[in-house]
Phi, psi and omega in degrees: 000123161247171158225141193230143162328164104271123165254174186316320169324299196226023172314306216266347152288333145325326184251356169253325161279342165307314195307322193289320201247348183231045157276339178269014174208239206237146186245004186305302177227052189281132189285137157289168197294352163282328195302148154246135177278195194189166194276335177281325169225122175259164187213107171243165164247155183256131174247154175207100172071024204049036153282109199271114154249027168178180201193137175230169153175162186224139160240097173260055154317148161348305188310316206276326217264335153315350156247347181084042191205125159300152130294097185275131175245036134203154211194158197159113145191145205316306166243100180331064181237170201290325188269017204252317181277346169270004173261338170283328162324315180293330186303306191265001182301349202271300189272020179229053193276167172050035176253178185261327185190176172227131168210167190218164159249166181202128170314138184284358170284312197299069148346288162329289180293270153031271180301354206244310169306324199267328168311354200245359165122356178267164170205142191309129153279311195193151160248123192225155173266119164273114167247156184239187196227096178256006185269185195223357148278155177232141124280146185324142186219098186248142182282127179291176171309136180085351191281155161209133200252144220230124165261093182280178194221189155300332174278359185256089188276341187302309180269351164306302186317312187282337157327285177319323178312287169318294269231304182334276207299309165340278191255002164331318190285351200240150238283119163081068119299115182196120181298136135292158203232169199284319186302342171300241193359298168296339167271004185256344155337309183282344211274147164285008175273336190322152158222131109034112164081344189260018175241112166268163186185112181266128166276152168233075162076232209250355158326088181291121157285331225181123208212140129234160194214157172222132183197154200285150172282166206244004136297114144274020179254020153188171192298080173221168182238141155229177210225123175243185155041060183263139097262165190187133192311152199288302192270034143261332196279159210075022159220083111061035175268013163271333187281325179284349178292319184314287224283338179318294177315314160329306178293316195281311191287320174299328191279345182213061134087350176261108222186125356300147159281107190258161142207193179214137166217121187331126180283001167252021173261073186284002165261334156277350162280324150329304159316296182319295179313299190295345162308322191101067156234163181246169185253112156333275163208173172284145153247156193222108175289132171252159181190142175231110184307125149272165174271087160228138159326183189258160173309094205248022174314000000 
């Protein structure tokens, strides 16, 4: 059993076995028929007899690496053994010199794989749930007085900038943080996940309040949307301006065709899983965030 880089040589197995395997791990950020790997996402494969049993990769971006930490988007391997994970560990270690940590998800169901993950040195952060939204009726979303709710585009930089703020000042405290930045923002403009209209920003007279973003998921085996970055400033909350960006949002997706809607949401954030439910989304399956201290200095990235 080896691991080998992936290169052009051999991408599209690499990108077929993530397609294949990664409903058993995390689907979030699974490469599509364009990846190339990069020094920002490295990618190996596990051979057994010149067999592909197992698949690694990380994304190590500005965001990520400015906190001092990868992302793994696929850990992987067809059978679940102690030497089938320690050799894509080894594989990807290389690329996480002057980070802090590496983390991941895996479905609270995978046991096995769990246990293969925990042997190696991860250990639970948070447990979050995807739930999706499948009906196909909204409810009314009316702005209360003084809101102007904003579909921003690319040329608007000042509120991309009060988004990022907002969004910033929010969620800093809370586990598995990772900021926005205005270039974020702009690239996902640019991205084939954009949809027309799905990065919002509500305001009060010039005050940003409120932020949701929509965008098609990135399966390409069905029509859907997920829904990020939902917040709304500490002195707003308690007049249902999160359930109306939710439902806004809902709408810019419905409008185009898209369904189901998922999103995650951390499971001790119980007021928004509250929220969600009582919307009509349902819960999909459990997740379970990993994470591993590496022995490195901190990032001067």
């Amino acid at each position: 059993m080896k691991s080998i880089p992936v290169s052009r040589e051999n991408v599209t197995e690499y990108v077929r076995y993530c397609g294949q395997y990664g409903a058993e791990h995390d689907e979030s950020f699974l490469p599509d028929a364009a990846f190339l790997p990069t020094e920002e996402f490295p990618a190996y494969l596990l051979l057994k007899q010149d067999e592909v049993v197992g698949a690694a990769g990380l994304m190590r971006t500005p965001p990520y690496r400015d906190k001092g930490k990868a992302r793994l988007t696929i850990f992987h391997a067809r059978e679940a053994t102690a030497e089938a994970y320690a050799q894509l560990l080894a594989a990807i270690l290389p690329h996480t010199r002057n980070l802090r940590s590496i983390y991941g998800f895996l479905p609270e169901a995978r046991t096995e794989s769990r246990r293969q993950w925990e042997a190696r040195g991860f250990t639970v952060e948070r447990f979050v749930y995807l739930l999706a939204y499948r009906a196909q009726e909204l409810r009314s979303s009316e702005l209360p007085p003084g809101y102007d709710l904003l579909a921003l585009t690319p040329a608007d930089a000042a509120e991309i900038q009060q988004l990022c703020e907002l969004w910033n000042q929010n969620y800093r405290q809370q586990l598995g943080f990772i900021g926005a930045t205005p270039e974020f923002i702009q690239e996902a403009f640019l991205s084939a996940e954009n949809i027309p209209g799905g990065i919002l920003l509500l305001r009060y007279g010039s005050e940003p309040v409120a932020t949701i973003k929509v965008n098609r998921d990135n399966d390409p085996g069905e029509q859907a949307a997920e829904i990020g970055m939902v917040s709304v400033a500490p002195a707003h909350r308690g007049r249902g301006l999160g359930r109306l960006m939710l439902r806004r949002a809902l709408g810019v997706a419905l409008s185009h065709n898209l369904s189901p809607v998922y999103l995650s949401v951390n499971a001790e954030n119980r007021s928004a899983v509250a929220l969600y439910l009582s919307e009509g989304f349902t819960e999909e399956k459990g997740m379970v965030c990993y994470t591993k201290n590496l022995l490195n200095p901190p990032s001067t990235q």
